[in-house]
LOMAR-393000 format. One record per residue (C-alpha): residue number from 1; residue in one letter; chain; x, y, z. Coordinates in Angstrom, 3 decimals. Layout:
% residues N
 pos code unit       c1       c2       c3
 NUM    a    A        X        Y        Z
...
This chain:
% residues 431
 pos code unit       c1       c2       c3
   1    x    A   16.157  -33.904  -70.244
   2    x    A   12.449  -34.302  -69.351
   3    x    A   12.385  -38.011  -69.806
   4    x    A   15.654  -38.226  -67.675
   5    x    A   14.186  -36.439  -64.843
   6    x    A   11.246  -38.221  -64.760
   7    x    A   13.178  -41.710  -64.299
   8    x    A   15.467  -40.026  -61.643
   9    x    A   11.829  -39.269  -59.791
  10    x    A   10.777  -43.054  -60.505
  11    x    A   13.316  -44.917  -58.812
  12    x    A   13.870  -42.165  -55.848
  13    x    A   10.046  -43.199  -55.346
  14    x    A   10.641  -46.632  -56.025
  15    x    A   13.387  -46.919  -53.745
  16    x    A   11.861  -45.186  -50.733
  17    x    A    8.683  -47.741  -51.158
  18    x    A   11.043  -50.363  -51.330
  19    x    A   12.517  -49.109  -47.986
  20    x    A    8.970  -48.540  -46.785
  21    x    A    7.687  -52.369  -47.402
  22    x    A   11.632  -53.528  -45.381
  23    x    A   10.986  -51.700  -42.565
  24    x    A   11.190  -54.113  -39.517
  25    x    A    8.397  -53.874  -37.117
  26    x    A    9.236  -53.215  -33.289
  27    x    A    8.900  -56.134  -30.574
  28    x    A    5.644  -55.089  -28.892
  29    x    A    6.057  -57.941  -26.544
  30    x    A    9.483  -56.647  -25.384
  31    x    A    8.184  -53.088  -25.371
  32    x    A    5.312  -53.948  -23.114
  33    x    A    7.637  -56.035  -21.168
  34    x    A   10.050  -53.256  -20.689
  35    x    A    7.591  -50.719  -19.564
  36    x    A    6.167  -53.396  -16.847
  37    x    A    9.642  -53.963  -15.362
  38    x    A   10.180  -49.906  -15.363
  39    x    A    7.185  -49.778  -13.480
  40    x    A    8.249  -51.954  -10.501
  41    x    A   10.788  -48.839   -9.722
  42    x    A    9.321  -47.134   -6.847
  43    x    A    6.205  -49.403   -6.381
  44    x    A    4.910  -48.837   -3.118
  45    x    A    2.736  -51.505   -0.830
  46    x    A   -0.567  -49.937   -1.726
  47    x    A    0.430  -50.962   -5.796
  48    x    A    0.940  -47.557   -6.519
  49    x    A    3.967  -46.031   -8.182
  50    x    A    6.037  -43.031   -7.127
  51    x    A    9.465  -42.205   -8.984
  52    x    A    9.750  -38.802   -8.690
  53    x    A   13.064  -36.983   -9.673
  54    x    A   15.677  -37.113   -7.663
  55    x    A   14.628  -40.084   -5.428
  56    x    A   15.932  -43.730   -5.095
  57    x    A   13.536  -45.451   -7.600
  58    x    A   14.325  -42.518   -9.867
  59    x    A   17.729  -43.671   -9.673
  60    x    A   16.628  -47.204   -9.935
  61    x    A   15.108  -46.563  -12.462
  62    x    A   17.569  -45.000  -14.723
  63    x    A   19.825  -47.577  -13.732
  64    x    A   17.585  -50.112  -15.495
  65    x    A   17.214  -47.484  -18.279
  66    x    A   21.028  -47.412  -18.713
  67    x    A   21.438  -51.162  -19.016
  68    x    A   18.841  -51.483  -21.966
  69    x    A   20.644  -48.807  -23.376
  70    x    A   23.704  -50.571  -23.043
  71    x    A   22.255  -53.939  -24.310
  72    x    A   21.402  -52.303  -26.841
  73    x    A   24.845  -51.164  -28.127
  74    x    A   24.796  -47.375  -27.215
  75    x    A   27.544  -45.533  -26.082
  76    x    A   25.573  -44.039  -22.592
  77    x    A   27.145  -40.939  -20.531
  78    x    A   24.910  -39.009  -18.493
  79    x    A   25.433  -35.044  -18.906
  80    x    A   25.758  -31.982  -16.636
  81    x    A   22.440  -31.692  -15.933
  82    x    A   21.493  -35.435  -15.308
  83    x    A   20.666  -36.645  -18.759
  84    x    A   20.968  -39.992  -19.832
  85    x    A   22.021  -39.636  -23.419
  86    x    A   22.763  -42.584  -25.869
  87    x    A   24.367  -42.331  -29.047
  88    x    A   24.543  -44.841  -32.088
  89    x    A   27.103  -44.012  -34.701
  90    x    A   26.089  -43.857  -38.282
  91    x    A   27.380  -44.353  -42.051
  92    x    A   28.352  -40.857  -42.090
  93    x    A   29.778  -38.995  -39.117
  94    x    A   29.679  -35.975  -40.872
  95    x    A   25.456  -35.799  -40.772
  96    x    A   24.296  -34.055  -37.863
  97    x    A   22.411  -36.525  -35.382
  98    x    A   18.941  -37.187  -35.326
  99    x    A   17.809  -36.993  -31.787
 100    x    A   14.397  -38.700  -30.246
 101    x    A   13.279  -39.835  -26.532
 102    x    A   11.436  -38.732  -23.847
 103    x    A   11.732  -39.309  -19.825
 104    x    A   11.247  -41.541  -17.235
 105    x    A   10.416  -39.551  -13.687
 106    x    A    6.798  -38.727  -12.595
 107    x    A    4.597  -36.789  -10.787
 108    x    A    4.074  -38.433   -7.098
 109    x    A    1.237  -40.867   -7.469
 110    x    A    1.470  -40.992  -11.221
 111    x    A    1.178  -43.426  -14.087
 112    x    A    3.460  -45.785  -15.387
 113    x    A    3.066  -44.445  -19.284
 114    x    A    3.501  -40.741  -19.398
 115    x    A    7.067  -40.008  -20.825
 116    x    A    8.068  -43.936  -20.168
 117    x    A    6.619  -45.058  -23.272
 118    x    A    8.359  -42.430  -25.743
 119    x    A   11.509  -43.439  -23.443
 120    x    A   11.403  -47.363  -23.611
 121    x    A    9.693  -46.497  -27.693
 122    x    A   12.869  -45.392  -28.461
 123    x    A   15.524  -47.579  -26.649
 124    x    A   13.424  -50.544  -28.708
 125    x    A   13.843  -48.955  -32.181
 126    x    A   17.433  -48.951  -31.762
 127    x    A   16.874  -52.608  -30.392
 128    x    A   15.006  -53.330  -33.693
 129    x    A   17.406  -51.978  -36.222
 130    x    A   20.655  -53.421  -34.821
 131    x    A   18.561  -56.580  -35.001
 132    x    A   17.982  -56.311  -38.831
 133    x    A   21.579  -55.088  -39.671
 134    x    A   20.359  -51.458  -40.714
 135    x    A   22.868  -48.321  -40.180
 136    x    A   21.497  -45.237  -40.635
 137    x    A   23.584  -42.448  -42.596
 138    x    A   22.570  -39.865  -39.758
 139    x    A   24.075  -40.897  -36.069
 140    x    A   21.247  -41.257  -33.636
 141    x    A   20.859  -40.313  -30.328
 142    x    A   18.476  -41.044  -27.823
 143    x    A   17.454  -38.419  -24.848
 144    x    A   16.366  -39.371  -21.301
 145    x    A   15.796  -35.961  -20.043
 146    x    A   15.812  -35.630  -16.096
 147    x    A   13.097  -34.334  -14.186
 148    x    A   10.995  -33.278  -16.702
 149    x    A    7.998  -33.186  -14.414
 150    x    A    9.503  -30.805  -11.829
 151    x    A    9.875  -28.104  -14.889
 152    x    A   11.491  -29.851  -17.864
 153    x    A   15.282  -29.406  -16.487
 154    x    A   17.178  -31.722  -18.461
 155    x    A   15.510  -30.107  -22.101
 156    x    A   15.643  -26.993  -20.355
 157    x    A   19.567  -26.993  -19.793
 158    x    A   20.201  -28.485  -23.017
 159    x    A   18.935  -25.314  -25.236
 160    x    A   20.525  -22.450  -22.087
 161    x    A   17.042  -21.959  -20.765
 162    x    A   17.763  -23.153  -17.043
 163    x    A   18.488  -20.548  -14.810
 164    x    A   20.577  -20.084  -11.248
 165    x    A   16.968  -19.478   -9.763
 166    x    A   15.478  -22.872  -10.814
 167    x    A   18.490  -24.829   -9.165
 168    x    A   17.005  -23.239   -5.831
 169    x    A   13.224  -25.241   -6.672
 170    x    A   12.665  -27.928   -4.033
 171    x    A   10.565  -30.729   -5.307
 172    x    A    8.685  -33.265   -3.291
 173    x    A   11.847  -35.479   -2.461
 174    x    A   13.057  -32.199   -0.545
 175    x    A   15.693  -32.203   -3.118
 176    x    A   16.535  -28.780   -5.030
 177    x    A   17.359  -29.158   -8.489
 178    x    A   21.129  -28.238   -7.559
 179    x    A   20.980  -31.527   -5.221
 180    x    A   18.729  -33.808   -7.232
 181    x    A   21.252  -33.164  -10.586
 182    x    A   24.223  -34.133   -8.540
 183    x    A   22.267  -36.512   -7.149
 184    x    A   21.578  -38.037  -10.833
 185    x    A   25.141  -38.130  -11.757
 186    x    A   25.355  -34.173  -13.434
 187    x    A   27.479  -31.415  -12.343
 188    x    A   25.102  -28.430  -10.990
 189    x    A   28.666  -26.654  -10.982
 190    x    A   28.986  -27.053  -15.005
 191    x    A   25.283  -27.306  -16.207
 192    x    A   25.626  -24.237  -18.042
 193    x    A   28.260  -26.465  -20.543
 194    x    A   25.606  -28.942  -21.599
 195    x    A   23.925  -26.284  -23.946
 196    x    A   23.567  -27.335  -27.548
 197    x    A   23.916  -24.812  -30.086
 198    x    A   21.364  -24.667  -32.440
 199    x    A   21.534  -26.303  -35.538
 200    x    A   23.079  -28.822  -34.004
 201    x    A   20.839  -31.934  -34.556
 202    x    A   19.184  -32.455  -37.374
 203    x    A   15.738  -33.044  -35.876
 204    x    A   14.286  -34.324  -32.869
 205    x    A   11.112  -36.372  -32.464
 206    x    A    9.326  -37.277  -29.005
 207    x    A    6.574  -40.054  -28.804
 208    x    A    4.149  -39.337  -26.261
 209    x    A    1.022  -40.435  -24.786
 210    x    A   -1.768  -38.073  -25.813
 211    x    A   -2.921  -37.511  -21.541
 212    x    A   -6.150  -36.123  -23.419
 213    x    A   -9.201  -38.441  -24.502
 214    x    A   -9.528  -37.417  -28.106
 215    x    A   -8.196  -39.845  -30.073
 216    x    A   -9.156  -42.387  -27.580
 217    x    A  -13.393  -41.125  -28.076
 218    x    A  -12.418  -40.841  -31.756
 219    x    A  -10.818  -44.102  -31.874
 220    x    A   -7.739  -42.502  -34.050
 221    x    A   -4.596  -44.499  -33.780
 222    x    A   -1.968  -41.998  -33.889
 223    x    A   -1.990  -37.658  -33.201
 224    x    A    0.215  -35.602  -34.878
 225    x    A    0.982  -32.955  -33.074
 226    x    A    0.729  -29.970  -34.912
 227    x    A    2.204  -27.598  -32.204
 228    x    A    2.595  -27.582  -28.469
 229    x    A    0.895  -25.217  -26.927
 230    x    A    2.206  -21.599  -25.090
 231    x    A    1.524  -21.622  -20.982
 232    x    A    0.967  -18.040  -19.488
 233    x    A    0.430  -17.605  -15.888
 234    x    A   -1.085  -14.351  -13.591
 235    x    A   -1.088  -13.943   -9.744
 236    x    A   -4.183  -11.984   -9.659
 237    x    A   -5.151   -9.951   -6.835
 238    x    A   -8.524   -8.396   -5.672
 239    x    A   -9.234   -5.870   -2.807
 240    x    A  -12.671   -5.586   -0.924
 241    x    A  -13.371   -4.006    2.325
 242    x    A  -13.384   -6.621    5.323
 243    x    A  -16.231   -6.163    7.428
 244    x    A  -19.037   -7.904    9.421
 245    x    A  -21.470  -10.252    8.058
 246    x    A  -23.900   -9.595   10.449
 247    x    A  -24.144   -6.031   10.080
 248    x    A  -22.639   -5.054    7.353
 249    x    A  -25.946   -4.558    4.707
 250    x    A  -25.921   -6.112    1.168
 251    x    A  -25.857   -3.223   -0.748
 252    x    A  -23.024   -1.568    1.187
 253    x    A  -20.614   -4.438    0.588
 254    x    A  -16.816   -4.684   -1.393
 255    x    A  -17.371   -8.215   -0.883
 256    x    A  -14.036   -9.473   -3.078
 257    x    A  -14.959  -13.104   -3.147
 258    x    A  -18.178  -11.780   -5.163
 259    x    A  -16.002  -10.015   -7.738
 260    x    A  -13.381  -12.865   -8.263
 261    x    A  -16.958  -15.207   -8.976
 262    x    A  -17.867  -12.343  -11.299
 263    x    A  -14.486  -12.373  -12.597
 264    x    A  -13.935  -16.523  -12.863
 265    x    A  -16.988  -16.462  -14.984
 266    x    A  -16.114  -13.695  -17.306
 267    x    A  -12.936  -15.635  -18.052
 268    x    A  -14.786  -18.912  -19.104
 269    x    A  -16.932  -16.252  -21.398
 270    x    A  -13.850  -14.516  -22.952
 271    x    A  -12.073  -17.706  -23.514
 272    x    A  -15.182  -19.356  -24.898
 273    x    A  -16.119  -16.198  -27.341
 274    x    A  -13.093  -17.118  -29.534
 275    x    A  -12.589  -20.029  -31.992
 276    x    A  -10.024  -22.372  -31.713
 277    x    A   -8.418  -24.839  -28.778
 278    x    A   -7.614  -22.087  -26.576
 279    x    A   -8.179  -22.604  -22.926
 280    x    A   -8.196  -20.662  -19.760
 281    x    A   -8.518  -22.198  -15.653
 282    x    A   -8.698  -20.465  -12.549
 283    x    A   -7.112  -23.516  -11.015
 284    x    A   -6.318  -22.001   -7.154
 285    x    A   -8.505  -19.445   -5.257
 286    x    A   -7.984  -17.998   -1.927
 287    x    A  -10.476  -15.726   -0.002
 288    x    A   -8.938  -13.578    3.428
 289    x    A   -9.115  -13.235    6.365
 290    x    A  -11.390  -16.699    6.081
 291    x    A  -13.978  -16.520    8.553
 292    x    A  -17.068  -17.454    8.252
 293    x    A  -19.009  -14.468    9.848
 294    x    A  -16.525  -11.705    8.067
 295    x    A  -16.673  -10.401    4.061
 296    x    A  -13.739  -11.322    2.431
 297    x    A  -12.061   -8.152    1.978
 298    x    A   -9.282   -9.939   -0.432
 299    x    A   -8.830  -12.528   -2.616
 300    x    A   -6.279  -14.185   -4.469
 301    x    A   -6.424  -16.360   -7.424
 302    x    A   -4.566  -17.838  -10.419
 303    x    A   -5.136  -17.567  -14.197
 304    x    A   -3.731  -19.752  -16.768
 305    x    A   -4.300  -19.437  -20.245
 306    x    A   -2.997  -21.647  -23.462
 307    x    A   -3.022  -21.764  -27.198
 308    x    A   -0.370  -22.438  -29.676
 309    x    A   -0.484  -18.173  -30.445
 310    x    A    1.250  -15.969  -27.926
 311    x    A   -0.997  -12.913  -29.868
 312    x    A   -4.145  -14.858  -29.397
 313    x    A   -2.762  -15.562  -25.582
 314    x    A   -1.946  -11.577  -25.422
 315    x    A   -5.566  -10.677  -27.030
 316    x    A   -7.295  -13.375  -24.886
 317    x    A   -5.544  -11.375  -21.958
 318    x    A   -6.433   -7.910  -22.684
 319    x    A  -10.005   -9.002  -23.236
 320    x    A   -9.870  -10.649  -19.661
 321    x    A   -8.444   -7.159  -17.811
 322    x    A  -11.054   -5.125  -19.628
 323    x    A  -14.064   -7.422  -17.715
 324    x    A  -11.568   -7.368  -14.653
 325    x    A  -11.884   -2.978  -15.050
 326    x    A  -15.733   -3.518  -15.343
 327    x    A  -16.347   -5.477  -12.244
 328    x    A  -13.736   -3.443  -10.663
 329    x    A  -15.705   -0.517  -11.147
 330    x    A  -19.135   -2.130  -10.217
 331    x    A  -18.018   -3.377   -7.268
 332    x    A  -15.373   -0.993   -6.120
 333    x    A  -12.536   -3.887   -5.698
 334    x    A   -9.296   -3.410   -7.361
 335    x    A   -7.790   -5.928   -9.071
 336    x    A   -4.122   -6.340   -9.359
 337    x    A   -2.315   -9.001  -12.376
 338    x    A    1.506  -10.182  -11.648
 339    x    A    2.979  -11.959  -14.838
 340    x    A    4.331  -15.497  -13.413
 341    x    A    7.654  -16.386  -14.814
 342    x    A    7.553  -19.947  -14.831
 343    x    A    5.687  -20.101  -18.277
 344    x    A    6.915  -21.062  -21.511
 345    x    A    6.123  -19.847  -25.376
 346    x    A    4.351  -21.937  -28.064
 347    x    A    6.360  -24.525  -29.975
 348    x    A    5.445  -25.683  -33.168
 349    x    A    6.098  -28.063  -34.631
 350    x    A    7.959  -28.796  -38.364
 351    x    A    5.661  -29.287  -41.203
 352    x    A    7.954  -31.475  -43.493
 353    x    A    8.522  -33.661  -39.855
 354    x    A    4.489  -34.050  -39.830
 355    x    A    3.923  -35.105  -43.090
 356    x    A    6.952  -37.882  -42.983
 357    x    A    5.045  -38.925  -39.186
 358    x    A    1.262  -39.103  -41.427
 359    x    A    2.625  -40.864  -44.024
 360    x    A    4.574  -43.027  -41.655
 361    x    A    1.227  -43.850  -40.411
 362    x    A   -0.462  -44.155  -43.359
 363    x    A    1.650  -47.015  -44.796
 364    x    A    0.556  -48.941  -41.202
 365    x    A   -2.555  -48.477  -42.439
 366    x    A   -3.438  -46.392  -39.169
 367    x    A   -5.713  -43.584  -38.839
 368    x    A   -4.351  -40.200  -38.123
 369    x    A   -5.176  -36.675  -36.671
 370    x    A   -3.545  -33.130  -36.721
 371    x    A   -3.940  -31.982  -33.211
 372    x    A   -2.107  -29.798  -30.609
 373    x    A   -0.954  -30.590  -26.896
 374    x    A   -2.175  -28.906  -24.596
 375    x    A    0.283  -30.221  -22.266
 376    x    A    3.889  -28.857  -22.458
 377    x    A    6.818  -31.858  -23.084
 378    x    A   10.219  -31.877  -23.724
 379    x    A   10.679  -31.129  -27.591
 380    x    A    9.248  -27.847  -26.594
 381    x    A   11.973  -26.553  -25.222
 382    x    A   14.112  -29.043  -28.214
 383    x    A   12.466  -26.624  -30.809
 384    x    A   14.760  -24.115  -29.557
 385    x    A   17.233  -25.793  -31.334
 386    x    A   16.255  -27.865  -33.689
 387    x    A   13.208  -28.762  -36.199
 388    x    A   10.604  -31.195  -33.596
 389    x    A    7.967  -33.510  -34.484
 390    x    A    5.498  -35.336  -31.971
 391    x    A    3.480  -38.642  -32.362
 392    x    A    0.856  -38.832  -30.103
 393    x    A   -1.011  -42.602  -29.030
 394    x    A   -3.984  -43.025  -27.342
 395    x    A   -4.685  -42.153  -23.655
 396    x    A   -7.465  -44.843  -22.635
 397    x    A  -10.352  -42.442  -20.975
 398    x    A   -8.599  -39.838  -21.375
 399    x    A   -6.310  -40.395  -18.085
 400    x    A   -3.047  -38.942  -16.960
 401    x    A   -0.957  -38.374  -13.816
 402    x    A   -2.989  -41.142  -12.714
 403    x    A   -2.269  -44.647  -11.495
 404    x    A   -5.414  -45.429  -13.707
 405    x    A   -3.440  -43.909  -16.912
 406    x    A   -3.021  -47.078  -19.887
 407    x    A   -2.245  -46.780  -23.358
 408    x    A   -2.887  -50.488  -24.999
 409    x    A    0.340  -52.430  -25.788
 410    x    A   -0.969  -52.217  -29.416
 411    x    A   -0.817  -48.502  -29.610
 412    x    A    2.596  -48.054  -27.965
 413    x    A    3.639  -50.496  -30.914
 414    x    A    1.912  -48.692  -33.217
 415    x    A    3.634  -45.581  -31.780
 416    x    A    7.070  -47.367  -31.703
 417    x    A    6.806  -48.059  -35.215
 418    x    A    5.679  -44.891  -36.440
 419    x    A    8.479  -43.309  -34.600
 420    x    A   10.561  -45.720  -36.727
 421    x    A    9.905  -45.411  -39.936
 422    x    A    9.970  -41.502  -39.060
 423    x    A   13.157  -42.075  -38.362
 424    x    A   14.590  -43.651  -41.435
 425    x    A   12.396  -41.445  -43.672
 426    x    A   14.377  -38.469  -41.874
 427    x    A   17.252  -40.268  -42.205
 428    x    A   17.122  -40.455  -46.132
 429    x    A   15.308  -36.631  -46.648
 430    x    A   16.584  -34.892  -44.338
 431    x    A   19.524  -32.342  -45.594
């Protein structure tokens, strides 16, 4: 019985190397290509690139996207909420579908590689395995999602998470999300029907730039991404006592712009007094009435924090209002926190998914690193629904939402065919 197990092991090992060594390798040329011609959507006369959602190149854009899809042999529809979706049949239609992709819109004056490279990545692995004749057992199906940088509303509709309020968001076309999905193609009237239940893929990968500089300093070829990370945002609000500058002495003041300094710095101490990747920013900060010759007698300011544990978020926060109820009490100025809605919860990401991505890697021959983003993408709102997995490639510099962003055509190959062989080592473990 022993022996005849261990032979059943042998050639399930064997025969996975054997797929391993046959895997085709991606067209980088045609990758690189693709991404270039993307990037002449919305090119303005100054050379730099705007395609936000909901505006003509973002149409244009997606048009293009469609017609590689197409060349490539999907069948394309775009859903309710303005997602291009492609889907590839496979052996057995019975196997849930393995989903991957990314998007194509960006922020205004942004880079030509943040979400287009996952997007083109996977639109070429398709390309490469209809090339070399292989049929997966699981369909596959590819996900543009639309305007994931105005609040991830394509992923966001998919898993029931986008609400009647959110259609009402403007973005910088001056389109709402109700106008921009019609706009796109969807149905703002039926978005509600493009929900997935969960369960119903059987995994879902996204290939992304890293936007960070870590494995770019490190020189590491590929991240993967252990977790995205939770976003938690606070209005916060501080009372003084208005008053002249003049004649107003020093010791007599509620000066709130003092306290919220007090109070910016404390956070950078509480955040910094924990281990781990955990982050906090006091990104916006406004002091009233304004004047130059007055006190500010209120202040209002922002605080983000992120980590991949709400309870470390929640302690991180607690520790933040206690120094808040110090300086509050040193400098009589009451501070007042409003929980922002627009955040989202930590995502992490499947174990088994990581260690098929490493070892994908590893039989490249490319370097590897466990690491979290700190920036939120579309599989985290996916993991909803399904098991995720990320593959991160190098950010040159560490640049993002930045004309200046590049990721070398090698790495987006190297990406492209880690995402691969991901693929067909879900395809074959996967149950």
């Amino acid at each position: 019985m022993k022996k005849n197990y261990f032979l059943f092991i042998l050639c399930m090992s064997y025969g996975v190397l054997s797929i391993a060594q046959q895997v085709p390798q991606v067209n980088q040329e045609r990758l690189e290509k693709t991404l270039f011609t993307l990037a002449n959507y919305g090119v303005k006369e100054n050379g730099e690139t705007n395609r936000v959602a909901f505006s003509d190149a973002d149409l244009a854009g997606r048009a293009y996207i469609i017609s590689l899809m197409q060349i490539s042999g999907l069948e394309v529809s775009v859903d309710y909420a303005g997602n291009i979706i492609g889907k590839k049949v496979g052996k057995d239609p019975d196997l849930k579908p393995i989903g991957f992709g990314s998007h194509i819109d960006m922020v205004p004056n942004g880079g030509n590689y943040d979400g287009c490279v996952g997007s083109l990545a996977a639109i070429e692995v398709i390309r490469t395995l209809d090339e070399a004749g292989i049929q997966t057992e699981h369909p596959l199906e590819i996900f543009i999602f639309s305007n994931e940088e105005g609040g991830v509303m394509g992923s966001r509709a998919l898993v029931g998470e986008l609400n009647e309020d959110a259609l009402t968001v403007v973005n910088s076309t001056g389109f709402s999300m109700r106008e921009g999905i019609n706009r796109l193609g969807g149905n703002a009237d039926r978005v509600w029907e493009v929900e997935r239940e969960e369960g119903s893929l059987a995994a879902f990968l996204e290939l992304h730039i890293e936007q960070g500089g870590i494995l770019d300093r490190e020189q590491i070829d590929i991240g993967v991404v252990e977790g995205i990370v939770g976003i938690k945002w606070w209005d916060v609000n501080i009372k003084g006592f208005a008053n002249h500058a003049g004649t107003t002495p020093m010791a007599l003041r509620k000066d709130a712009l003092i306290s919220a300094a007090k109070f910016v710095l404390a956070i950078n101490k509480v955040i910094k007094s924990y281990e781990g990747n955990q982050v906090g920013t006091v990104g916006k900060i406004e002091a009233f009435p304004g004047a130059p010759n007055v006190i500010p007698g209120e202040v209002n300011l922002s605080l983000e924090i992120r980590d991949l544990s709400s309870e470390k978020i929640k302690k991180l926060f607690e520790d933040i209002k206690t120094q808040a109820q110090v300086i509050e009490e040193e400098m009589e100025t009451p501070f007042t926190f409003t929980p922002i809605d627009a955040t989202s919860a930590p995502a992490l990401t499947d174990k088994k998914i990581q260690e098929l991505i490493a070892g994908a890697a590893e039989e490249m021959g490319l370097s590897t690193k466990q690491m979290q983003s700190g920036a939120g993408h579309d599989a985290q709102d996916m993991a909803r629904i399904t098991p995720v997995g990320m593959i991160f490639v190098p950010s040159e510099g560490g640049i993002s939402h930045s004309p200046k962003e590049y990721t070398s055509p090698t790495d987006m190959a190297n990406g492209a065919n880690v995402l691969l062989r991901t693929i067909l080592k879900l395809d074959q473990s996967w149950y």
